[in-house]
C-alpha positions in Angstrom: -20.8 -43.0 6.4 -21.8 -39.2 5.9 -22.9 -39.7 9.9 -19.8 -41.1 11.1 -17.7 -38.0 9.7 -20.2 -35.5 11.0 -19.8 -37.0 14.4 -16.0 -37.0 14.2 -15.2 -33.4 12.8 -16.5 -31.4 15.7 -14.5 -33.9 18.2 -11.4 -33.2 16.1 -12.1 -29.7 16.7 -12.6 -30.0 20.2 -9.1 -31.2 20.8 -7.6 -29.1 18.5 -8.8 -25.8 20.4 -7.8 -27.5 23.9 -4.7 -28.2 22.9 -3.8 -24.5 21.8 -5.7 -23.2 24.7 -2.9 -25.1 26.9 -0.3 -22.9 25.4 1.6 -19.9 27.3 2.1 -18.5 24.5 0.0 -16.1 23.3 0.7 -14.9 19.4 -0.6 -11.7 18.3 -2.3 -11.2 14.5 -2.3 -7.5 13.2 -4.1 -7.0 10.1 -3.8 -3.6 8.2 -6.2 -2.5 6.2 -5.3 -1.8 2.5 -5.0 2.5 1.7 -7.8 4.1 0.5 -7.6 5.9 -2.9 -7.3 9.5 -1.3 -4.8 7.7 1.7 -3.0 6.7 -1.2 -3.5 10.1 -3.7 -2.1 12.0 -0.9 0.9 10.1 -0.3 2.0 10.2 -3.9 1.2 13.6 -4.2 3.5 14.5 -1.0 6.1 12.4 -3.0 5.8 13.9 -6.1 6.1 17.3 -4.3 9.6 16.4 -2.3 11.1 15.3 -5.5 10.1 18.6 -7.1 12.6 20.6 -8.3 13.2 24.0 -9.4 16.3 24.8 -12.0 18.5 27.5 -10.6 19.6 28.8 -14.3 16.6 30.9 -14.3 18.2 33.9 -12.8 15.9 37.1 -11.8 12.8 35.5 -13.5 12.5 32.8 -11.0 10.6 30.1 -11.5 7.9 30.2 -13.7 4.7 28.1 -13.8 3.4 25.6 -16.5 1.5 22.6 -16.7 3.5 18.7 -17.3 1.7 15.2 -17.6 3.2 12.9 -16.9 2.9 9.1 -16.7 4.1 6.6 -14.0 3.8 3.3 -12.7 3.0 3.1 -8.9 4.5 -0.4 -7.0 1.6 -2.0 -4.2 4.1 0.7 -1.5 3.5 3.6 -4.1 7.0 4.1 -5.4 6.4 5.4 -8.6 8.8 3.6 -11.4 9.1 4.4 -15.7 8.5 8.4 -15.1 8.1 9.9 -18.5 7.4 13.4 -19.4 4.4 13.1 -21.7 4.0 16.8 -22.1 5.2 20.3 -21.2 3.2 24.1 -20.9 4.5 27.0 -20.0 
């Protein structure tokens, strides 16, 4: 028995790849490789820096500097979601 399906498996084979072969049609794959961690670190970082901003009610002092944490889910694209301000310096 195990001889009989050996021999029959690459023969099914064979007529599967001649019968695609026969096609006009040829179909293109892409594959994309998955972001790196600093692919991905920058791009959330250039994110986080457009959304920045800086409040206008500070008159002649202009903005100051400090330090925030905060925390954030990231989705598999890198939208961050459930932004909360953990804390604030400065």
């Amino acid at each position: 028995m195990k001889g009989y399906l050996s021999a029959t498996l690459p023969v099914a084979f064979i007529i599967c790849a001649s019968a695609t072969g026969a096609s006009t049609q040829s179909a293109v794959t892409s594959i994309q490789a998955p972001p790196t961690l600093a692919t991905w670190s920058t791009r959330v970082m250039n994110d986080l820096k457009r959304g920045l901003r800086v409040r206008n009610d500070l008159g002649a002092r202009g903005p100051s500097e400090g330090l925030v944490t905060v925390k954030f889910n990231c989705s598999e694209n890198g939208a961050p979601s459930k932004i909360e301000l953990l804390k604030s310096i400065g």
